[in-house]
C-alpha positions in Angstrom: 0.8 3.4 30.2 -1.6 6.0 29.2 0.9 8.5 28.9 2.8 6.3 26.4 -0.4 6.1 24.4 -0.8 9.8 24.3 2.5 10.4 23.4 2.0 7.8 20.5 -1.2 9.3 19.7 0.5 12.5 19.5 3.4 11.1 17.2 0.9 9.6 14.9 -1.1 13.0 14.5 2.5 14.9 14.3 3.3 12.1 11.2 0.1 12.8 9.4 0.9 16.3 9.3 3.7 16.2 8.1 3.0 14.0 5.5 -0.2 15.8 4.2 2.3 19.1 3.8 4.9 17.3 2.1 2.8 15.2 -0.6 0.5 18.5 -0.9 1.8 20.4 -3.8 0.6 16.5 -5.9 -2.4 15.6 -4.4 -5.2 16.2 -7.4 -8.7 17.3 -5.7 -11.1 14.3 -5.2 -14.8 15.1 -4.7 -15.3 11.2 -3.3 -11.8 8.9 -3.0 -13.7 5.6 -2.9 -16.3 6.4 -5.9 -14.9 4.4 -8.9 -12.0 3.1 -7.8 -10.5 -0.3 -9.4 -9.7 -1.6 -6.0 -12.2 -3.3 -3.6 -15.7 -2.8 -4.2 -17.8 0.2 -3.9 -20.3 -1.4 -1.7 -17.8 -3.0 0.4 -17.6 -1.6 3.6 -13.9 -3.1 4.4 -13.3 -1.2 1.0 -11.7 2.1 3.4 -9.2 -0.1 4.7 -7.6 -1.8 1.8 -7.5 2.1 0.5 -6.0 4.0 3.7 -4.5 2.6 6.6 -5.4 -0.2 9.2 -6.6 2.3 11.7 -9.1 3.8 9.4 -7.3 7.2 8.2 -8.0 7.8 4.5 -5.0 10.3 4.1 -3.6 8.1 2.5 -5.5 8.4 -0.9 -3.6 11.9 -1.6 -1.3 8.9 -3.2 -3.9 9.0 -6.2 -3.2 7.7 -9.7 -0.3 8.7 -11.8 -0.2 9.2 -15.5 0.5 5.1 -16.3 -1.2 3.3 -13.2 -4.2 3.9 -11.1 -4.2 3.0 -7.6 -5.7 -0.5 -6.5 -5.0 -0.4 -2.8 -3.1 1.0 0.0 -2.3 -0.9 3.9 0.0 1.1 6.4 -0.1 -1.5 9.5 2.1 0.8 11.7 2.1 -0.9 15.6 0.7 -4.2 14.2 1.7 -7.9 15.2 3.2 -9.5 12.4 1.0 -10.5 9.6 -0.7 -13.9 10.0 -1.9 -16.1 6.9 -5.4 -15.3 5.4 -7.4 -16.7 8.9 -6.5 -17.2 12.5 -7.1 -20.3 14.8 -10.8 -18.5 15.4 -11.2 -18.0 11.3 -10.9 -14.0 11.2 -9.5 -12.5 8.6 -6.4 -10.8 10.0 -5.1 -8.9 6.8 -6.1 -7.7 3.2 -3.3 -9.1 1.9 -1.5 -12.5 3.2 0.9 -14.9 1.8 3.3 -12.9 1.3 7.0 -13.0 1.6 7.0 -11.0 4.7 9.5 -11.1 7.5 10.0 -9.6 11.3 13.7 -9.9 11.1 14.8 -6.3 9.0 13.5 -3.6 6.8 12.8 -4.9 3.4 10.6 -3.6 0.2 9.6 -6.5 -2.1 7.2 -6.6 -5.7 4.5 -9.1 -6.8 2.9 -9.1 -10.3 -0.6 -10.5 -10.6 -2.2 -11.3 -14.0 -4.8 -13.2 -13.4 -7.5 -13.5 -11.0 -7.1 -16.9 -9.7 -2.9 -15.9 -8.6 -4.6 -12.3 -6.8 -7.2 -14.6 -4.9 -4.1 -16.6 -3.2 -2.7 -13.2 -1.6 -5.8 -10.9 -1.3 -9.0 -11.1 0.8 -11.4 -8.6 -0.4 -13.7 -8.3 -3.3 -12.8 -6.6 -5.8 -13.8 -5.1 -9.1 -13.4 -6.6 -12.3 -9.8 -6.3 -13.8 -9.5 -6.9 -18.0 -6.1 -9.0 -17.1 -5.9 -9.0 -21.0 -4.9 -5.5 -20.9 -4.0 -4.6 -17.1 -1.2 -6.0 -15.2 -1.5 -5.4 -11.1 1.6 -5.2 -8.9 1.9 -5.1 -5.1 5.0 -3.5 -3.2 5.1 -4.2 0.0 7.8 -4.3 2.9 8.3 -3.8 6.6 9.8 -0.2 8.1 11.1 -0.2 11.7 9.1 3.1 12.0 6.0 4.4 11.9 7.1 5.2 8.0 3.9 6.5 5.4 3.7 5.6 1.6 3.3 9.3 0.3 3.9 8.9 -3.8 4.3 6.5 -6.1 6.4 6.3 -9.6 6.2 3.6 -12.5 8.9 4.2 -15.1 10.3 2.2 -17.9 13.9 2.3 -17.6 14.8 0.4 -20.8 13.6 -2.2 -22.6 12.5 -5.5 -20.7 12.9 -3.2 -17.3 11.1 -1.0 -14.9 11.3 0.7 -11.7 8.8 0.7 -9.1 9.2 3.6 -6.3 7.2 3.9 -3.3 8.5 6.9 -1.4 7.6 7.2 2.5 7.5 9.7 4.7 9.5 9.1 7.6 8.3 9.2 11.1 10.3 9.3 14.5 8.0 6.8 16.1 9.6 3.3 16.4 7.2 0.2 15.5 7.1 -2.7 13.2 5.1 -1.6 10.1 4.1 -3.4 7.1 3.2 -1.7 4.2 1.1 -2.4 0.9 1.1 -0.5 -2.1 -1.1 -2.0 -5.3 -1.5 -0.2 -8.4 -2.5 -1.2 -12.2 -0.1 -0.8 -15.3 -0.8 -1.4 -18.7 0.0 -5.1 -19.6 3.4 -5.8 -18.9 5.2 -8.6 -21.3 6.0 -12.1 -19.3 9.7 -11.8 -17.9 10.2 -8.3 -17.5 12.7 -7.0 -14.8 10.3 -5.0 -12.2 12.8 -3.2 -9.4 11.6 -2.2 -6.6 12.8 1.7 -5.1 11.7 2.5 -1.6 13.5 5.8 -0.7 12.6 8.5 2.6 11.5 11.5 1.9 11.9 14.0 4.3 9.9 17.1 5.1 
């Protein structure tokens, strides 16, 4: 048994490597990651988690903000039971985000849009700062990977009029688990009805 955990310890160090040398060449330099950000609050101290992974990495924030979004939160659960609804049978909080359209039966990658506060408070735990829903639009992609799979960039594009593709690339990893994943960022106010697609390719190092 404590082999097994090395060797998974040893994966998991092996993944982050890789993953900091392929998303390198994009990763703009950030004095503080957590000062500022439109995600969970600054004085939060849960605010790490909803911004790297579940076991307290903050690589994750090389993701960063593109030219049309900024990044509102990122979860990698990699080796995590399946995601239970916002409290257990003892009332702790078991996720950042719950009630969502998650499964344990296949790889998936889904997208929620959020434009007001009331809708985000049904699906996300934390605090947050305050969003101008007037001119912001948030959207979540999330799925499940059957590996130990990293969110390493993120693309918003218009692809014509009334549609748009959201594409959350990950870095793949050779270390089998159930992993859900979480990527939020904020667009500029998207009309009612638009098509949103969601693109969740590997990319490999």
């Amino acid at each position: 048994m404590c082999f097994m955990k090395e060797v998974y310890k040893s994966l998991i160090a092996m993944a982050v490597l890789l993953l900091m040398s392929a998303c390198g060449g994009s990763v703009a330099n950030i004095d503080n990651p957590f000062q500022g950000r439109p995600g969970t609050k600054s004085g939060d101290v849960r605010r790490q988690v909803t911004v790297a992974t579940q076991s307290g990495g903050d690589y994750l924030d090389m993701l960063g903000n593109g030219d049309n979004f900024s990044l509102f939160g990122v979860e990698n659960s990699c080796g995590y039971t399946f995601p239970k609804n916002k409290s257990d049978e003892n009332g702790l909080i078991q996720k950042n985000w719950y009630n969502l359209d998650d499964s344990n039966t296949g790889e998936y990658a889904r997208v929620l849009r959020f434009d007001d506060d009331e809708t985000l408070r049904q699906h996300y735990n934390l605090e947050y700062d305050t969003i101008d829903w007037s001119s912001k639009t948030l959207l979540l992609a999330y799925g499940m990977r059957l590996y130990c799979d990293m969110p390493c960039s993120v693309r918003f594009e218009k692809k014509e009029e009334g549609k748009y593709l959201l594409t959350v690339e990950m870095i793949s990893s050779i270390a089998t688990a159930l992993n859900w994943w979480r990527v939020a960022i904020l667009v500029d106010k998207l009309d009612p009805g638009v098509s949103i697609e969601i693109n969740n390719p590997d990319r490999r190092p």
